[in-house]
PQR file of N, CA, C, O and H, with PARSE charges and radii, in Angstrom:
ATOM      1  N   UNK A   1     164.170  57.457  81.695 -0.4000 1.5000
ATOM      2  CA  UNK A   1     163.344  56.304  82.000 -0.0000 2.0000
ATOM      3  C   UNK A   1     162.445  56.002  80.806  0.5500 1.7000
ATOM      4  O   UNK A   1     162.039  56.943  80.124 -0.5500 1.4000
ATOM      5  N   UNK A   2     162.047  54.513  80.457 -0.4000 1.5000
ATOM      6  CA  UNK A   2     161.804  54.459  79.277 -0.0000 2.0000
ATOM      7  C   UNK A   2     160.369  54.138  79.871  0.5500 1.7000
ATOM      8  O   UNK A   2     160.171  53.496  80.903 -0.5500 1.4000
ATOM      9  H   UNK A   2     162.377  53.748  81.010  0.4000 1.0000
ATOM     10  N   UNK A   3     159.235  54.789  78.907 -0.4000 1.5000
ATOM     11  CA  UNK A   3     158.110  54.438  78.658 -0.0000 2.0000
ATOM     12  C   UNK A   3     157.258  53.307  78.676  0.5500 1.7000
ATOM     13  O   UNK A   3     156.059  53.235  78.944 -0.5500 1.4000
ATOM     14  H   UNK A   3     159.396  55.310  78.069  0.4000 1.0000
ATOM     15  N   UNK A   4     157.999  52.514  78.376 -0.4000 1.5000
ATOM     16  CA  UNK A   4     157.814  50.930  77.920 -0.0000 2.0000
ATOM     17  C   UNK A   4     158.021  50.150  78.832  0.5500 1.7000
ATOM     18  O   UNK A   4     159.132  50.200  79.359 -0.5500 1.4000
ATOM     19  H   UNK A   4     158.973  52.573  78.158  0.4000 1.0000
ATOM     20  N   UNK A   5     157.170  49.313  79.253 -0.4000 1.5000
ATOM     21  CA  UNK A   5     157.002  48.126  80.597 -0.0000 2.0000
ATOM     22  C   UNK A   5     157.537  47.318  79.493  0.5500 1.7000
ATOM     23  O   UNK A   5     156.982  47.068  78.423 -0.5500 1.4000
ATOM     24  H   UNK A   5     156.268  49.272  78.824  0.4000 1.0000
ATOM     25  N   UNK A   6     159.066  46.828  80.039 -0.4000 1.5000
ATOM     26  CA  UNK A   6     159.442  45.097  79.748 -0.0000 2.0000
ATOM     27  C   UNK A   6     158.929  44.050  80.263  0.5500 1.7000
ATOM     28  O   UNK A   6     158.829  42.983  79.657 -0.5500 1.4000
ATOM     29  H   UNK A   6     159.516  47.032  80.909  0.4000 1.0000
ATOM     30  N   UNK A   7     158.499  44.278  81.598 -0.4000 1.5000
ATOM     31  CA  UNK A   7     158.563  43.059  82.097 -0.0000 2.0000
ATOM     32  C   UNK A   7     157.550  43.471  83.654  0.5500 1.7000
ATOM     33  O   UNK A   7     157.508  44.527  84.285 -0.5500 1.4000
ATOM     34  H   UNK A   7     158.581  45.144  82.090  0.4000 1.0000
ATOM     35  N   UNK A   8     156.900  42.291  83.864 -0.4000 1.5000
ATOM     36  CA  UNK A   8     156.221  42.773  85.254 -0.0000 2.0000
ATOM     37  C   UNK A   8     156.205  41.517  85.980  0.5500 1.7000
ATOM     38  O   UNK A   8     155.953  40.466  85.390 -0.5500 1.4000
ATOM     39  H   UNK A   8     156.933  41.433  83.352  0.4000 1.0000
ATOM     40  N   UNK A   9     156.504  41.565  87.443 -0.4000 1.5000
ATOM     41  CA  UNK A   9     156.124  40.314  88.578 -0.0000 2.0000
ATOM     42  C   UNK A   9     155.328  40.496  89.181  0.5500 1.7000
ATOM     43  O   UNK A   9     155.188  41.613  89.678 -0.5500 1.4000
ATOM     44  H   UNK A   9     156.709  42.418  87.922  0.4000 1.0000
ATOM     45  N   UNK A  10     154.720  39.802  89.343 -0.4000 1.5000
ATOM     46  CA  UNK A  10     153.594  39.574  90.715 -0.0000 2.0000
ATOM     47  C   UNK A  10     153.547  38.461  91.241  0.5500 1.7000
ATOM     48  O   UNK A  10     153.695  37.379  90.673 -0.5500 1.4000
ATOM     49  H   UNK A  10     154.833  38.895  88.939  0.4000 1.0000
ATOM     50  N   UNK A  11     153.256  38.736  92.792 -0.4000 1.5000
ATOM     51  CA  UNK A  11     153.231  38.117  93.541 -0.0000 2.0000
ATOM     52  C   UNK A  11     152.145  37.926  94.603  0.5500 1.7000
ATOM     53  O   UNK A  11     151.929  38.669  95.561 -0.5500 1.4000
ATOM     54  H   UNK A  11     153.136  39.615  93.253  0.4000 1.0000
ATOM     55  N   UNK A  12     151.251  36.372  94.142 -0.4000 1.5000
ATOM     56  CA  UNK A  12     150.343  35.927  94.296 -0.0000 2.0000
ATOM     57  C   UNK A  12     149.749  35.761  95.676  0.5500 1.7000
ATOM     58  O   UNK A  12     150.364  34.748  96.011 -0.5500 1.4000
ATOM     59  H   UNK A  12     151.426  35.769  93.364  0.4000 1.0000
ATOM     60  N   UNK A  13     149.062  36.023  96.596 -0.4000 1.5000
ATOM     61  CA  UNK A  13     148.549  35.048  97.758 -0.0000 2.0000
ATOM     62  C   UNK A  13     147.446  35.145  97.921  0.5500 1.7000
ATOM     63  O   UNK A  13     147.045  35.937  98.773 -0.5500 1.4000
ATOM     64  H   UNK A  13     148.562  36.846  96.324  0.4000 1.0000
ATOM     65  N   UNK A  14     146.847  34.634  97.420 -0.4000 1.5000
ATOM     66  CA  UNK A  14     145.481  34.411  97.203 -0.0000 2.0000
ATOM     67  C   UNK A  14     145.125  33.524  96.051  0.5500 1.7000
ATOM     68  O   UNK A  14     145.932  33.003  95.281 -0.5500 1.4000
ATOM     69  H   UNK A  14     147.172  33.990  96.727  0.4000 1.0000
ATOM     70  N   UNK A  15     142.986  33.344  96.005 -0.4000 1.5000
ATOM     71  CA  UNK A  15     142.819  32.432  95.211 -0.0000 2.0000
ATOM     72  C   UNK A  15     143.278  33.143  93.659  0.5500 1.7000
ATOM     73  O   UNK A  15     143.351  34.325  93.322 -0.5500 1.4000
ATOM     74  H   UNK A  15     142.330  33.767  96.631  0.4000 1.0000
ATOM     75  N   UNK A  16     143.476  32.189  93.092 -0.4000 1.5000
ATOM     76  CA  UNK A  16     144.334  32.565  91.569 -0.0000 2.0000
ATOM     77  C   UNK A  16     143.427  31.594  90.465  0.5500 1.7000
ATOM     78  O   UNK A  16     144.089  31.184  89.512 -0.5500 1.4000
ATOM     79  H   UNK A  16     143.417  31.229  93.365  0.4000 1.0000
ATOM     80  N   UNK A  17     141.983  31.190  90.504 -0.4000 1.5000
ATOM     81  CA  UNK A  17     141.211  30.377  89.504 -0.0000 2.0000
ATOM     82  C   UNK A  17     141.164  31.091  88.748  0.5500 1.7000
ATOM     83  O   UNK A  17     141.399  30.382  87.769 -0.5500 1.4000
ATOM     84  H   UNK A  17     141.444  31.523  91.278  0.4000 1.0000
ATOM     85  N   UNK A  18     141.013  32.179  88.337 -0.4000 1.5000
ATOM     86  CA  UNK A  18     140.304  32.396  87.317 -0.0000 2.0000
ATOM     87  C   UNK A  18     141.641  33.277  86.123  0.5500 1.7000
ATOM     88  O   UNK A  18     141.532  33.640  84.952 -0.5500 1.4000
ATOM     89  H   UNK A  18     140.822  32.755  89.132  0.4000 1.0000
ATOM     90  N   UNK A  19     142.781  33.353  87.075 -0.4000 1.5000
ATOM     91  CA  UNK A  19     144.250  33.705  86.230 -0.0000 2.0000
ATOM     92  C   UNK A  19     144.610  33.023  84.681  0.5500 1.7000
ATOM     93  O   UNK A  19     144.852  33.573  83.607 -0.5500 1.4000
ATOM     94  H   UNK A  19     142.869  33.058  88.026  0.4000 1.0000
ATOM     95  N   UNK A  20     144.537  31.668  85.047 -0.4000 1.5000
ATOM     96  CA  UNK A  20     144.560  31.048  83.641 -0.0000 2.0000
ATOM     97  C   UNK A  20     144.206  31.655  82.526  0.5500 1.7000
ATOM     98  O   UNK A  20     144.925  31.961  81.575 -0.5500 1.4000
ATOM     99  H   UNK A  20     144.340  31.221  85.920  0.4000 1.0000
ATOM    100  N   UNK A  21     142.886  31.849  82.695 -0.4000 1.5000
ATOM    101  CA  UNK A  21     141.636  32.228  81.952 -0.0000 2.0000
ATOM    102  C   UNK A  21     141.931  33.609  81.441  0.5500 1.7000
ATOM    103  O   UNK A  21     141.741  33.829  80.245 -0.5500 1.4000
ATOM    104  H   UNK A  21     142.302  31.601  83.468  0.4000 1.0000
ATOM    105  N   UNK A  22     142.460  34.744  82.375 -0.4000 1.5000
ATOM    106  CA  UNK A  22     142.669  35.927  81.781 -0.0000 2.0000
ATOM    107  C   UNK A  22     143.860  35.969  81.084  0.5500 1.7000
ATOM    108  O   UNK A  22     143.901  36.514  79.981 -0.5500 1.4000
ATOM    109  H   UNK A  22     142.614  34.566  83.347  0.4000 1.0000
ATOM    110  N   UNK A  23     145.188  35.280  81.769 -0.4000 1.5000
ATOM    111  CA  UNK A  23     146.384  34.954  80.889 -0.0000 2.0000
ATOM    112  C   UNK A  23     146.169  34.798  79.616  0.5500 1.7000
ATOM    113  O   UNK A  23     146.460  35.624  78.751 -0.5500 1.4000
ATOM    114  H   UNK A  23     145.154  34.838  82.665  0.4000 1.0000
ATOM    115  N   UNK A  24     145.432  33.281  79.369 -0.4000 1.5000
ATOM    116  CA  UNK A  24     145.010  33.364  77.906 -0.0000 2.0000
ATOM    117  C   UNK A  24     144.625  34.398  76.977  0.5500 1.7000
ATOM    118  O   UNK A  24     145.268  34.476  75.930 -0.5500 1.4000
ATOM    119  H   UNK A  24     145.196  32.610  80.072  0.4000 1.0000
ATOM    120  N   UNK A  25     143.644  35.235  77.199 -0.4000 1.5000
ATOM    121  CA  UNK A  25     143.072  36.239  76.883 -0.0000 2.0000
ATOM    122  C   UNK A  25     144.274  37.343  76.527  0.5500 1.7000
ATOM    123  O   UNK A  25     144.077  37.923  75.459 -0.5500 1.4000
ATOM    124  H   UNK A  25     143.122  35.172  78.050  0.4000 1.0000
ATOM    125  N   UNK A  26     145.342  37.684  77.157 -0.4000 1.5000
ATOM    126  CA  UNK A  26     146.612  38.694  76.769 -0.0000 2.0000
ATOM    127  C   UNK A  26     147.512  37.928  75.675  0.5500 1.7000
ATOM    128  O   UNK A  26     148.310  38.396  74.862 -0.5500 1.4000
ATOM    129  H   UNK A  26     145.502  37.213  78.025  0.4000 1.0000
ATOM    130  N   UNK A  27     147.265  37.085  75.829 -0.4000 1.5000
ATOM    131  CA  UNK A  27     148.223  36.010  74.488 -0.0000 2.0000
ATOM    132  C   UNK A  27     147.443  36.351  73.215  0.5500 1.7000
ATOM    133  O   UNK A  27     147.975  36.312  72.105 -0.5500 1.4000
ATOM    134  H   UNK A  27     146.617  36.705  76.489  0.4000 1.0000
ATOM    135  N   UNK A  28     145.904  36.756  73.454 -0.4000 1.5000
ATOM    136  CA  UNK A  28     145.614  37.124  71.684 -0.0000 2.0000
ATOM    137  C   UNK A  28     145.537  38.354  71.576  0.5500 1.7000
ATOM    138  O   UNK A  28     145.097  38.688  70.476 -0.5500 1.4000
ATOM    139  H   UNK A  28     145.472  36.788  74.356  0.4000 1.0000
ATOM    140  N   UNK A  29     145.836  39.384  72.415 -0.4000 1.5000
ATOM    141  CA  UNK A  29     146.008  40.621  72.476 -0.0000 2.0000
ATOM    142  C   UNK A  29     146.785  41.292  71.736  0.5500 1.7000
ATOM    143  O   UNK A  29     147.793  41.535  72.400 -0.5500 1.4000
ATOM    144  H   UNK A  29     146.193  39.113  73.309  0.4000 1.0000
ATOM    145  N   UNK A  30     146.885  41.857  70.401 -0.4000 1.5000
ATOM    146  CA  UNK A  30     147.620  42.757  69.362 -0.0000 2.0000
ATOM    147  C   UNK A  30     148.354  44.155  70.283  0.5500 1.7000
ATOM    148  O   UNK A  30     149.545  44.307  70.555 -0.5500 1.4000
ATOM    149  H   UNK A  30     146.067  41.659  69.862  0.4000 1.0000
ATOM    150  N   UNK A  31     147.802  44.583  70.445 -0.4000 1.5000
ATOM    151  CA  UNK A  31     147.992  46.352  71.339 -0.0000 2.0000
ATOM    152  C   UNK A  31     146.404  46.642  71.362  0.5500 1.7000
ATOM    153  O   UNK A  31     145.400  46.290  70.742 -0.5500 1.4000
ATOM    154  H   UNK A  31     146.835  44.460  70.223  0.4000 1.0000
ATOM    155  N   UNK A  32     146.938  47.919  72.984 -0.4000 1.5000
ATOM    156  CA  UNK A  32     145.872  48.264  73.376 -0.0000 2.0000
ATOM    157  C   UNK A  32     146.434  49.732  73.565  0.5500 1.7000
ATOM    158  O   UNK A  32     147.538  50.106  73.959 -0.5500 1.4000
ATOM    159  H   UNK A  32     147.754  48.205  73.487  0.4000 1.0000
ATOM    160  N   UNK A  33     145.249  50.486  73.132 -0.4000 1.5000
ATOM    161  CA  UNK A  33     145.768  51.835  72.731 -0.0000 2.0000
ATOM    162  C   UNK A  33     144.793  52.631  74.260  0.5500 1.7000
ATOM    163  O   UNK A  33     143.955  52.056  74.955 -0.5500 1.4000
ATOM    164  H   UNK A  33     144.352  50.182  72.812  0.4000 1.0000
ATOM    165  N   UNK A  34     145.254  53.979  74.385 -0.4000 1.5000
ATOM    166  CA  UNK A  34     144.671  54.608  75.244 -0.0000 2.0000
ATOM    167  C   UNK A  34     144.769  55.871  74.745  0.5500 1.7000
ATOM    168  O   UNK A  34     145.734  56.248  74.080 -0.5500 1.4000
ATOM    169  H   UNK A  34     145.934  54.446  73.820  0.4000 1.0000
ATOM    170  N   UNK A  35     143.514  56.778  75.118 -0.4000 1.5000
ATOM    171  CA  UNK A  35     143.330  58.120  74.084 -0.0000 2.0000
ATOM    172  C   UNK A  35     143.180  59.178  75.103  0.5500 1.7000
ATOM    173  O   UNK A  35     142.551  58.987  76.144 -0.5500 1.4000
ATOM    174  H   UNK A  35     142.730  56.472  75.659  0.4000 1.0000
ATOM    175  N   UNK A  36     143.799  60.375  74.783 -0.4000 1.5000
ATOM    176  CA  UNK A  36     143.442  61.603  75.504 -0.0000 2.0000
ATOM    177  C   UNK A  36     142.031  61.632  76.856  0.5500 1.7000
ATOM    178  O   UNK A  36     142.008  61.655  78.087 -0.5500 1.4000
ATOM    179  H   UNK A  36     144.310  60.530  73.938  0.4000 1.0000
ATOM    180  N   UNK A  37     140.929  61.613  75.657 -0.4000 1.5000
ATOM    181  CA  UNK A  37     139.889  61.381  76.286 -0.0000 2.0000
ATOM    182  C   UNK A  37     139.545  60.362  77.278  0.5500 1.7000
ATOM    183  O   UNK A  37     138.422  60.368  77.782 -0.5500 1.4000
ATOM    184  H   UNK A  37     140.948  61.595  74.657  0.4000 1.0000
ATOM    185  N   UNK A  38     140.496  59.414  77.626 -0.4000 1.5000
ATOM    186  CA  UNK A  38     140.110  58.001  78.226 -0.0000 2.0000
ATOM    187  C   UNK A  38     139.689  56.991  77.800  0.5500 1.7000
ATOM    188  O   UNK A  38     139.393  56.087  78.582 -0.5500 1.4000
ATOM    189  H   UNK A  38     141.408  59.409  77.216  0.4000 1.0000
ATOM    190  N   UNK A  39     139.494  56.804  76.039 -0.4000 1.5000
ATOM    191  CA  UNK A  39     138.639  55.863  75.549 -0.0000 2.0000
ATOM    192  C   UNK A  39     140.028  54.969  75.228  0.5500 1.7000
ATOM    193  O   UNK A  39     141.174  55.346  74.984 -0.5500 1.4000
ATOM    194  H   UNK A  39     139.735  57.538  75.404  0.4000 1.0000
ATOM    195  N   UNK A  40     139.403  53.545  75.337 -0.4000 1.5000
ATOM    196  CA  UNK A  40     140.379  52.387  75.395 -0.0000 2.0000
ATOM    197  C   UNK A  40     139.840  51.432  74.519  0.5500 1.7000
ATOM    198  O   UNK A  40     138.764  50.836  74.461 -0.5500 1.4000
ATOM    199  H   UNK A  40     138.472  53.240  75.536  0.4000 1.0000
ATOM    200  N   UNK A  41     141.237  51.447  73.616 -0.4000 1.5000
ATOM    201  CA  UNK A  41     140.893  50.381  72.345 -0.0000 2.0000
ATOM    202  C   UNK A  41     141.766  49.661  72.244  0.5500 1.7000
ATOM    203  O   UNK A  41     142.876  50.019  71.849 -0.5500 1.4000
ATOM    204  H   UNK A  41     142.111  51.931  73.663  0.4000 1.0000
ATOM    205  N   UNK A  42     141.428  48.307  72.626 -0.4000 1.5000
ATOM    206  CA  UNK A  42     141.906  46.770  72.475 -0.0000 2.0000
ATOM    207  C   UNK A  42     141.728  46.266  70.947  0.5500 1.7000
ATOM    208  O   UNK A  42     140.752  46.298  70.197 -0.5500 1.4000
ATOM    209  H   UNK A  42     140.526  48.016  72.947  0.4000 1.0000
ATOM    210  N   UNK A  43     142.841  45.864  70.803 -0.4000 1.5000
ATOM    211  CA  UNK A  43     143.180  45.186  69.189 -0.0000 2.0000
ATOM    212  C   UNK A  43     143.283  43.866  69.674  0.5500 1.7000
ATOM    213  O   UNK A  43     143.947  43.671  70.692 -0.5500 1.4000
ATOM    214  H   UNK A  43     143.634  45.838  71.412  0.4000 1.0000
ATOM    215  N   UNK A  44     142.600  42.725  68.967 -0.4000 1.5000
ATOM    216  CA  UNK A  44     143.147  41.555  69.184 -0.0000 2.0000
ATOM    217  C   UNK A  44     143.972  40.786  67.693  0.5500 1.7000
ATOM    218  O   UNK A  44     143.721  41.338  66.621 -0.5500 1.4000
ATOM    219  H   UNK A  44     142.060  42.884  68.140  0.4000 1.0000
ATOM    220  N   UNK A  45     144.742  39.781  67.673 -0.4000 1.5000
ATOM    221  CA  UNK A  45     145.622  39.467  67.346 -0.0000 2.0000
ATOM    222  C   UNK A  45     144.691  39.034  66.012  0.5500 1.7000
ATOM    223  O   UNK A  45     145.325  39.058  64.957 -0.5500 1.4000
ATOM    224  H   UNK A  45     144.945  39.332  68.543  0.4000 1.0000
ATOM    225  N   UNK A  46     143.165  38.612  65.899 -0.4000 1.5000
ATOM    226  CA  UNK A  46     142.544  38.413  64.528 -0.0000 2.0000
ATOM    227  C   UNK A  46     142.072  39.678  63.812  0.5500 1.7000
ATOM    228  O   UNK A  46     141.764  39.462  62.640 -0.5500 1.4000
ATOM    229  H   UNK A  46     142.649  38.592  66.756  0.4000 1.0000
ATOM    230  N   UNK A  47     141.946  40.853  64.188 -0.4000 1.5000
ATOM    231  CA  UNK A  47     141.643  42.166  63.639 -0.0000 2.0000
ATOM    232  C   UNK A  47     140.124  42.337  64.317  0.5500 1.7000
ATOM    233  O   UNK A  47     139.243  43.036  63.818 -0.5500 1.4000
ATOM    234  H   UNK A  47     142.196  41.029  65.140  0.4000 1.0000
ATOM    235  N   UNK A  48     140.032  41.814  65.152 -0.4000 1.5000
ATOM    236  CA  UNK A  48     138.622  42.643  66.009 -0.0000 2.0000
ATOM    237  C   UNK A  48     138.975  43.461  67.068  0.5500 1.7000
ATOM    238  O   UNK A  48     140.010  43.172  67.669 -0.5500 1.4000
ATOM    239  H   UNK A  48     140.748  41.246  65.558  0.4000 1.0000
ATOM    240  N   UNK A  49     138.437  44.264  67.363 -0.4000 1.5000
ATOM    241  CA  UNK A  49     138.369  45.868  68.222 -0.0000 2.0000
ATOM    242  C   UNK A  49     137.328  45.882  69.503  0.5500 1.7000
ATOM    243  O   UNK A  49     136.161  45.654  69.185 -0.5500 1.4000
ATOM    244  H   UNK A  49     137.597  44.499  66.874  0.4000 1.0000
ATOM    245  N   UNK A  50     137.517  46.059  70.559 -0.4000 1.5000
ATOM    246  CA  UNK A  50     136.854  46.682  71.438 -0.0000 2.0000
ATOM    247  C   UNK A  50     137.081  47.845  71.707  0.5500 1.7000
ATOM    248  O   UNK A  50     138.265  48.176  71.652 -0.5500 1.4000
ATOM    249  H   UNK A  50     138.465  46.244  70.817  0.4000 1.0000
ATOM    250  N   UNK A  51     135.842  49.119  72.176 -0.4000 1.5000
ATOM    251  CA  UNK A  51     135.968  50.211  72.419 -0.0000 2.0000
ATOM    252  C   UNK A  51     135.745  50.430  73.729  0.5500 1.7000
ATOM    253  O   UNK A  51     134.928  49.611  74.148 -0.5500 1.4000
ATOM    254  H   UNK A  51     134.880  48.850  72.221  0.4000 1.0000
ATOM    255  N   UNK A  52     136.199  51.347  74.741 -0.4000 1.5000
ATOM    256  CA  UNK A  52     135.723  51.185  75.882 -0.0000 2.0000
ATOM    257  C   UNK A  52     135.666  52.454  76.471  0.5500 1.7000
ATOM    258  O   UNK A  52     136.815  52.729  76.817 -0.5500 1.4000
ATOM    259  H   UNK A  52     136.863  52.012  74.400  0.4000 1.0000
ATOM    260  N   UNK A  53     134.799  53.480  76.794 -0.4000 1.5000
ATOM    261  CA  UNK A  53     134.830  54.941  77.111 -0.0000 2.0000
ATOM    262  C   UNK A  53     134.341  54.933  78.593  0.5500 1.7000
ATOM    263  O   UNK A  53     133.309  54.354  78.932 -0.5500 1.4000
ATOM    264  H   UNK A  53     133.865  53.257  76.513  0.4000 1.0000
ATOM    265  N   UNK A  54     135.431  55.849  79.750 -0.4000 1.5000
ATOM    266  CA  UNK A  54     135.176  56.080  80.945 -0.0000 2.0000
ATOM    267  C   UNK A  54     133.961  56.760  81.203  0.5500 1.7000
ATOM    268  O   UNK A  54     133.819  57.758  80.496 -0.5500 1.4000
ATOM    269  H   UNK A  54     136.269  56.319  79.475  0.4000 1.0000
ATOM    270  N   UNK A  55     132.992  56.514  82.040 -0.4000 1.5000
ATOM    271  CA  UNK A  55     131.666  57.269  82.372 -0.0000 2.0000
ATOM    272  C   UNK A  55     131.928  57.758  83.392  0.5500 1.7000
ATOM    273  O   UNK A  55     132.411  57.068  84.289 -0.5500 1.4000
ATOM    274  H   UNK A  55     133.107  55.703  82.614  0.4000 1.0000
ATOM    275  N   UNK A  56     131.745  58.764  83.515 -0.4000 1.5000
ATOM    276  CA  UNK A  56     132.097  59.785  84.947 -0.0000 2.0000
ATOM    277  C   UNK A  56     130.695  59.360  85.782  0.5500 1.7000
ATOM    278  O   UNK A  56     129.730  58.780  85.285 -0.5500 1.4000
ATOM    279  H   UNK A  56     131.353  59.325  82.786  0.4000 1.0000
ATOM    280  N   UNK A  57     130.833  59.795  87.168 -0.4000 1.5000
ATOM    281  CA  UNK A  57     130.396  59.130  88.187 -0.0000 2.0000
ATOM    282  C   UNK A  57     129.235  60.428  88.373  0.5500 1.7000
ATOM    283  O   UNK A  57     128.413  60.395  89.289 -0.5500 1.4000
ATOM    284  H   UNK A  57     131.618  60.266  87.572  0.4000 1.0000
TER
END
């Protein structure tokens, strides 16, 4: 089994406003990396970075 998501469906029933809006947002998306530790780093498609580290509860 391969690692790699080709392809995904979903299936909607409910309100869907604000979908557009995030759609867009994965269209400038480069890769998004995920680290041992849980920290999550978003590349976007102009060379800016978000970092994002899980806080335990």
């Amino acid at each position: 089994m391969s690692s790699r998501i080709k392809g995904i469906t979903v299936e909607i029933g409910g309100d869907t406003s604000g979908l557009e809006k995030s759609l867009a947002i994965l269209k400038t998306l480069d890769h998004i990396r995920v680290f041992e530790d849980e920290t999550l780093l978003v590349i976007f498609l102009d060379g800016s970075e978000i970092e994002c580290r899980s806080e335990e509860a």
